[in-house]
N, C-alpha and C positions, 0 to 999 in steps of 0.2 A: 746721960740722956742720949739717944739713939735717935737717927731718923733712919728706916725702912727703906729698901725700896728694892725695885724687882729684879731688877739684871743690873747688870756690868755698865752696858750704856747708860740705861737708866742713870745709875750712882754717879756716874762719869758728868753726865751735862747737870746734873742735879746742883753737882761741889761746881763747877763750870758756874752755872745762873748765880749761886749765892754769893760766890766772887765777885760776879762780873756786878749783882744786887749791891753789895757792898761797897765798892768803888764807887756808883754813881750816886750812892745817899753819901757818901762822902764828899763827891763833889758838891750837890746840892749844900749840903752844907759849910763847907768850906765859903764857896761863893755867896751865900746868905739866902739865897734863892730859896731855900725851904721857907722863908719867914711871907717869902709873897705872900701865897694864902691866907694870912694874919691880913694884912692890910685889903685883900679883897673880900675877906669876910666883914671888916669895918664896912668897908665902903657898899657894900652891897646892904646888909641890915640899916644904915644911914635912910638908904633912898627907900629903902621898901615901906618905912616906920612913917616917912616923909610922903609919900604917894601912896599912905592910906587914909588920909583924909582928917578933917580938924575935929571928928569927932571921936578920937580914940584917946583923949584924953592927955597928959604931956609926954610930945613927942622924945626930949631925950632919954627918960625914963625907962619909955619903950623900949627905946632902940641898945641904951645900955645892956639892958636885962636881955635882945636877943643875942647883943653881941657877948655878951659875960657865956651865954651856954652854948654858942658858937665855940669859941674859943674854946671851953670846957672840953668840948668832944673832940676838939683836933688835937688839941693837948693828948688827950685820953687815945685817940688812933695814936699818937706820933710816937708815944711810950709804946704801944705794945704790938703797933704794927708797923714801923719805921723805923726804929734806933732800932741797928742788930745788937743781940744781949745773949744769945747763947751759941756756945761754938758748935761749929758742927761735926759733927761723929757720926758719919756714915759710915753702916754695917753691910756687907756684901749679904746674901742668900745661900745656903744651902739648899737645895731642891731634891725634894725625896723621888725618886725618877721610881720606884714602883708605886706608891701611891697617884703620881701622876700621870703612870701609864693605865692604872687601872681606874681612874676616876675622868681621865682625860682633859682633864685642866692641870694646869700647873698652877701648885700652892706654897709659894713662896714660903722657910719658915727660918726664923734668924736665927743662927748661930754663929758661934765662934769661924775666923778666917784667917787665914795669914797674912792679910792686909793690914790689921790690926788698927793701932793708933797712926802709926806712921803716913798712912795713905789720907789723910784727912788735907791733906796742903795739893797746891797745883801749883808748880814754878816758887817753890817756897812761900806761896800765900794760903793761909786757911781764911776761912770764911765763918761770919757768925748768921743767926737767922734769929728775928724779932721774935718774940713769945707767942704772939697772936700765930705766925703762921707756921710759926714752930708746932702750935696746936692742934690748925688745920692740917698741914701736912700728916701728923700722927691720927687724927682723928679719920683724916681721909681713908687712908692705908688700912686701918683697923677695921673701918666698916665695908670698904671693899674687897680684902680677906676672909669677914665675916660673908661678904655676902656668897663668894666666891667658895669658900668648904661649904657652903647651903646648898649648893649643886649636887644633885646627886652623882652616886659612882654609878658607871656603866662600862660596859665594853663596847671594843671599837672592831664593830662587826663588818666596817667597811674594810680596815686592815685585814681582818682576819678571811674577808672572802679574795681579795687581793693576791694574800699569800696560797692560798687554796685554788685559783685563777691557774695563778703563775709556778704553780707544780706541775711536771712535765712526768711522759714516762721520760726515763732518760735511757733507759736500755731499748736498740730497737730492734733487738730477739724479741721483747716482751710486746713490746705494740705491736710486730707482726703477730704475733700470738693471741693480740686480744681482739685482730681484726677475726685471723682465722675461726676465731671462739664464736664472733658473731657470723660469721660465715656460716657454722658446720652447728650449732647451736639454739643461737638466737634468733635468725631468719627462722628454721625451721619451724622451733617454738611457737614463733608468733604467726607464722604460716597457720599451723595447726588450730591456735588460738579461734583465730578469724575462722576457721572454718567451722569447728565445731560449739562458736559463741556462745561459751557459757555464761553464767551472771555471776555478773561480778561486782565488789562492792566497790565503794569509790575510789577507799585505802587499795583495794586490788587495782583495781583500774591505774593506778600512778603506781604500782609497782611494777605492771609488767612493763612500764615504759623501758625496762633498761637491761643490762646480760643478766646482772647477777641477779635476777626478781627471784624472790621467797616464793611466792608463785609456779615459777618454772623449778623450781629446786624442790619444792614441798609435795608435787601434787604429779602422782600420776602418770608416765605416757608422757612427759615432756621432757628434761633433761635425765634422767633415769634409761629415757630411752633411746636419745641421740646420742652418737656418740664423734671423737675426731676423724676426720676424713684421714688425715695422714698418719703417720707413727708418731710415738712421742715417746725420747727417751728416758723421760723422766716417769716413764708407769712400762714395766718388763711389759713382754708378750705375754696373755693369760689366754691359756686352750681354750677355755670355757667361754670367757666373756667376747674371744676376738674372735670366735670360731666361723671360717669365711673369708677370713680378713688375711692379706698376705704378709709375711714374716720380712723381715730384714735386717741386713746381717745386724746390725745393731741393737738388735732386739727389742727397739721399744716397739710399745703395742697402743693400743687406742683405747685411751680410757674413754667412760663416760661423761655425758656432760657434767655432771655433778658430782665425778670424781678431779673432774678437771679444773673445774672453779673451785670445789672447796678443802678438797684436802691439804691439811693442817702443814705438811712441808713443801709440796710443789708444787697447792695450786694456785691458780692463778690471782683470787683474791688475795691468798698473804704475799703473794709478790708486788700486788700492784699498792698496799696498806704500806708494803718496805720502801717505796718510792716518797713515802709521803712523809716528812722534818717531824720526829717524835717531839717536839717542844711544840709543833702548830698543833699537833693532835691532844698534846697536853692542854694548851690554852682553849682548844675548841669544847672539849670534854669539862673544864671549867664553866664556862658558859652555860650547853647546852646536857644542864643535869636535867632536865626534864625527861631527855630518852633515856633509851640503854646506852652500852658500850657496842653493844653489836649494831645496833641502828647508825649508830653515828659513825661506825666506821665504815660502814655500806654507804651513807651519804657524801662520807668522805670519797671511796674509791669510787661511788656512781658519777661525782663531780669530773674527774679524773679521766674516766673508761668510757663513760656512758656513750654511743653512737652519734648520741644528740645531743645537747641542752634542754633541760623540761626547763619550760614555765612553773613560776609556782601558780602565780595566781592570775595571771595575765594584766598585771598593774592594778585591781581592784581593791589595794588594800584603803585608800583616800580617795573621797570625789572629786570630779575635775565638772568642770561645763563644757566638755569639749562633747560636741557630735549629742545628736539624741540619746535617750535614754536605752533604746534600742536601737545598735547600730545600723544604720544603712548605708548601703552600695558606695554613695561620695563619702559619707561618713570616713568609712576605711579606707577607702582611696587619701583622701584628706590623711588621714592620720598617718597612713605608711608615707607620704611625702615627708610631713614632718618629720616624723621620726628621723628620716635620713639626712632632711635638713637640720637636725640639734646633734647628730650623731657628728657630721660634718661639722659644726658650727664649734662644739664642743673639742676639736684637735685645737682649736686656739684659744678658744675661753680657758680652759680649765690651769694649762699651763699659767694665763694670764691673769686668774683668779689667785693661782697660788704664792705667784709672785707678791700681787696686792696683800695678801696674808700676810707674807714674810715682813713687806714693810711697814705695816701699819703701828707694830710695839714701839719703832725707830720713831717715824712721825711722832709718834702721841708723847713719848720720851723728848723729843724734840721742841712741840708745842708745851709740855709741863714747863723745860727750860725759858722758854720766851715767854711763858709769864709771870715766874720769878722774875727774869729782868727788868719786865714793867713795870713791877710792881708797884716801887719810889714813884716813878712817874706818876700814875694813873691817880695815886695816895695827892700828888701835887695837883693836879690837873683839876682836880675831883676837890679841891680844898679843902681835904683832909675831912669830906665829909663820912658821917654814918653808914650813909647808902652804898657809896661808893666802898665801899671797905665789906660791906655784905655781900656785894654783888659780885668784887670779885672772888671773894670767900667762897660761894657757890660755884663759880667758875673752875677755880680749882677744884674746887670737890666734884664735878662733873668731868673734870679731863681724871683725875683719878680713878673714879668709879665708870669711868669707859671700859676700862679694863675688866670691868665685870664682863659686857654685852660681850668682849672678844670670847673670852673664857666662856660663855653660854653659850657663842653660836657656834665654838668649835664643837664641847660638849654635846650641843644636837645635832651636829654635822656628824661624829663621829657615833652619834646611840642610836641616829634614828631608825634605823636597819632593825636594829635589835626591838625597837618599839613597832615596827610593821611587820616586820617576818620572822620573829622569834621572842621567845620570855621565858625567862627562868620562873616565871609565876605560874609555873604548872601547863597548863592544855589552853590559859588565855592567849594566845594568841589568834591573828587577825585569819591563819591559813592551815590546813588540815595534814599535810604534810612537811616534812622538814626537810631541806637543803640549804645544805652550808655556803652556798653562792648568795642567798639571797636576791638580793636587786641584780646581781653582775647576772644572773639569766635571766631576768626581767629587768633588763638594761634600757630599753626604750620606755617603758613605763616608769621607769626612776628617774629618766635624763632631764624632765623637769624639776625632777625635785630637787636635783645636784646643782643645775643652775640657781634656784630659789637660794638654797641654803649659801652656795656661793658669794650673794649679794647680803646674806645676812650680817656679815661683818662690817659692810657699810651703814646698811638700813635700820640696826635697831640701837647703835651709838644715836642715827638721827635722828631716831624715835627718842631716844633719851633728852637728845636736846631739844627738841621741837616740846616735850614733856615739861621742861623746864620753865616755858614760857608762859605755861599756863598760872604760874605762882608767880608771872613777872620777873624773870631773870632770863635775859635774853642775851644767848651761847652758842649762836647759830655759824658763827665762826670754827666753831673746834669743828663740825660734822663737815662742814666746807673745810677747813684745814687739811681734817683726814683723807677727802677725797682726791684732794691738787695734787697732797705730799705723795700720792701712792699710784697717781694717772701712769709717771712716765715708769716707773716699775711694771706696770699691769701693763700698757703697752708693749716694752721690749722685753714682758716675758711670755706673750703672745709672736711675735715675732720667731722666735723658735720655730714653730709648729708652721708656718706661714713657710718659713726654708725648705722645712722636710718637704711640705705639700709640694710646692713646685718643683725641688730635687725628685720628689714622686712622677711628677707629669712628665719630665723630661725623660 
């Protein structure tokens, strides 16, 4: 028989509490101290049988018969939730890290380890664990792995705009080349654009936002007819096309705009596509099968090149109650404050949220440990009643199945992008055009949302216990445990960002 469990630490304080469990029912026992209970379940059924009055008929009678099933059940707890009776065999995890990366939870699945039998002892002591919680434990584990592969897979579109972000040109021949482009090009372009206003549909309208628009490449009198202002050795001098145009020794000549951006060896879209990690463009191209190849890799380089940042949507994809329904004047005044206060506020939350992340598996692994220890105790305290033996049953099964809320609010922490500004479900999504930025160019309209989800690792464990209370098991200690165990973490990983700011100011 096996008992489960999720990490390293975890197993570690797991075999820790069972030990340290078994020692103290040992002591209880040795001293006699487990027998209390027995004489205060006499003594309490005595008086209760006695202080209910002379019409219930013969009092010993009574009081025998409550204390006979008294006795019965703490018998009955002491056997199968008190005496340890099986050893323990704890199995380490193997973790399938591409199902986890692609699902965004991690799902524990046992196998074989190199820890094997051996590692079952601490300081030469192994440890056994009673049937009852030997049950729960298993039974915990199973339905919170169940619950946890019920999460669906998605991608983690905050990563993948991150790494899309943080792509640079890195040659900077090519970035002065792709100013020039907009220089000699794309001002003119959109010069022309505005003057001779034609109609245009909305997919148009969000194309010409940027150099390389299908637009100015497609149609006409626009890059067909501009061309570079200086040489360029990568297109010869041609009579015909440069005629006017002055020669130099080097011979390059001035191509077209749209020989300039799209020709297949030197123009500028495959140079700037060579800039970009063929493994992010593989994992984007996964995701976003909805477009083409050629869409997506325009999206990719407009991220990259483009002059600006487009908005997708200008935060519109979720309701807020902020500001009327038609903005006004304070309205936007109001919200561009904000924004710069969450943008600001956010250099130290977010470091100080991720910290809290990191600690919270520790905690919860930490609090599972302190309540195997009590266990004995609370069985004693509790005089080995029924209830008490439910309640902390539940208990445990609530600090286990925490581990779900972590696992879900990473999962919508990590999909939710993909659920507001993109779907592999074809053309549902929420926005008309695609870019691979997502929220990171509609970063102030997201910045609530990052802090929400933030808090979700607190808030929906609390919701879970507050949940609990409603059926009468009250666990309001594990969501207060989690908060305490993880304050001085979340503060001194806020602190960071707090250094840089004022190394800033100075």
């Amino acid at each position: 028989m096996t008992l489960y469990t999720a990490d390293y630490l975890d197993y570690y304080l797991t075999l820790v509490a069972w030990i340290v469990n078994n020692g103290i029912w040992e002591v209880l026992v040795a001293s006699g101290v487990f027998a209390i209970p027995f004489l205060a379940i006499v003594i309490h059924e005595w008086l209760r049988a006695r202080s209910e009055g002379a019409d219930e008929g013969n009092k010993g009678v009574l009081s025998s018969i409550r204390i006979e099933n008294r006795v019965f059940v703490a018998i009955v707890v002491i056997m199968f939730a008190g005496i340890p009776f099986i050893d323990v065999d704890l199995s380490t995890i193997s973790f399938d890290t591409s199902r986890s990366t692609q699902c965004q939870v991690n799902m524990p699945t046992p196998s074989a380890t190199g820890w094997s039998q051996s590692f079952t002892t601490l300081n030469n002591q192994s440890a056994k664990v009673p049937i009852w919680w030997f049950f729960m434990h298993a039974i915990s584990r199973a339905v919170t792995g169940a619950a946890v592969a019920a999460i669906p897979c998605g991608t983690d579109l905050r990563q993948l705009r991150m790494d899309i972000d943080a792509t640079r040109i890195a040659d900077p021949v090519l970035a002065q080349e792709v100013a020039d482009f907009s220089h000699d090009c794309y001002g003119p372009a959109r010069a022309k654009l505005f003057m001779s206003r034609p109609t245009l549909s909305e997919q148009q309208m969000y194309d010409v936002t940027w150099i390389g628009s299908s637009f100015f490449l497609d149609t006409a009198g626009y890059y067909d007819t501009y061309h570079s202002s200086t040489p360029r050795t990568a297109w010869p001098y041609d009579a015909t096309r440069d005629a006017g145009l002055a020669q130099v020794p080097s011979g390059g000549g001035y191509p077209t705009c749209a020989q300039w951006w799209s020709d297949a060896s030197n123009g500028l879209r495959a140079r700037l596509l060579a800039q970009v990690d063929a493994d992010l463009l593989t994992r984007l191209g996964n995701w976003a099968g909805f477009i083409s190849q050629t869409e997506l890799d325009d999206s990719v380089i407009r991220a990259i090149a483009s002059p600006r940042q487009q908005k997708l949507n200008q935060g519109a994809v979720y309701t807020d109650y902020g500001g009327q329904i038609d903005m006004t004047l304070p309205n936007i005044a109001s919200r561009a404050a904000s924004d710069v206060g969450m943008a600001l506020g956010a250099i130290g939350f977010f470091p100080a949220m991720d910290a809290m992340r990191q600690a919270l598996p520790m905690v919860l692994a930490l609090l599972k440990m302190g309540l195997v220890i009590c266990i004995p105790l609370v069985l004693l305290m509790g005089t080995y009643d029924l209830k008490t033996l439910v309640t902390t049953s539940c208990v445990q099964f609530a600090l286990f199945f925490t581990d779900f809320w972590f696992q879900l609010a990473r999962w919508i922490d990590s999909t939710i992008l993909d659920a507001l500004y993109g779907s592999g479900w074809s053309y549902n999504r929420p926005h008309a055009n695609f870019d691979p930025l997502m929220g990171l160019n509609n970063a102030f309209g997201d910045m609530i949302l990052n802090f929400v989800m933030a808090m979700m690792f607190l808030v929906l464990p609390g919701f879970w216990v507050t949940a609990l209370t409603w059926s009468g098991i009250r666990a309001g200690g594990v969501a207060q445990g989690l908060v305490n165990g993880t304050k001085d973490a979340q503060t001194a990983g806020g602190k960071g960002s707090d250094m840089l700011m004022k190394a800033a100011k100075r």
